[in-house]
N, C-alpha and C positions, 0 to 999 in steps of 0.2 A: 162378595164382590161379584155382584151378578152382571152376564153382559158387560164388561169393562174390560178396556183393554190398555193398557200398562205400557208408555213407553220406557220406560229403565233410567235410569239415575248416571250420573257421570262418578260420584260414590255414595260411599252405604255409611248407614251412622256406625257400623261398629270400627270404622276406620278413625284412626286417630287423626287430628285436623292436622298433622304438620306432614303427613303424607301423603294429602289431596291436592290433585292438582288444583289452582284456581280456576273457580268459576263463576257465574251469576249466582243468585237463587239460594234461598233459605239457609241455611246452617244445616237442617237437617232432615232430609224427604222420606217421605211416608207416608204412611196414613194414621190417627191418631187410633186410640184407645175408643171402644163402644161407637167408633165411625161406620157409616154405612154409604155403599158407593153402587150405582145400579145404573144399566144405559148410559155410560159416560168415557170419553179417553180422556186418560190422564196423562199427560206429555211430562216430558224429564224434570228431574229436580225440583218436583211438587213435594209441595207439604199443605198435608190436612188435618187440620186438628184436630182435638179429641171432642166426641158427642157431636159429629158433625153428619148431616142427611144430604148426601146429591143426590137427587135420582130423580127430580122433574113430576114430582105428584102432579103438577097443574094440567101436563103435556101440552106446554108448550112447543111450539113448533119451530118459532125463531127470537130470538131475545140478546141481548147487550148487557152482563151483568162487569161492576168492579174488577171481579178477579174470572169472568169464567163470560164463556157465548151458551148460547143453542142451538144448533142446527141441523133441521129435521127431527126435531123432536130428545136430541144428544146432545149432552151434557158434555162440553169443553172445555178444557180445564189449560190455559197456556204455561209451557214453560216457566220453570223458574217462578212459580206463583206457591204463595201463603196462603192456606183458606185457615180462618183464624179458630179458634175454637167453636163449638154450639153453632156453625154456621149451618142453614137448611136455604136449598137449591132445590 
């Protein structure tokens, strides 16, 4: 996880679900399996699925994706966002 910067999670998956507080956002945040994450923040309660590439090969400067922005060439990843399996950013 090069360059990335991690805002933390409101809980962790090895918590069992009936002592989480409610929240927004996925079931369960992370980053998946053989994921790769480079030049990007990842804000709370993200989940990334497995065999998944952020990291802006194109270097885009500014862009409007489904689940994610760029700006200044940084990969944005909002709150409470699903990036689904095999996804490339």
């Amino acid at each position: 996880m090069k360059n990335t910067v991690f805002m933390g999670t409101d809980f962790y998956p090895w918590q069992p679900p009936t002592s989480r507080r409610v929240t927004e956002g996925p079931p369960q945040a992370g980053i998946g399996e053989d994921s790769h994450v480079e030049n990007a923040i990842i804000d709370k309660n993200v989940s990334i699925g497995k065999h998944c590439r952020i990291e802006n090969r194109e270097g885009v400067e500014e862009a409007e994706g489904e689940n994610y922005q760029i700006r200044d060439g940084i990969v944005v990843i909002p709150k409470n966002t699903r990036i689904p399996d095999g996804t490339v950013i």
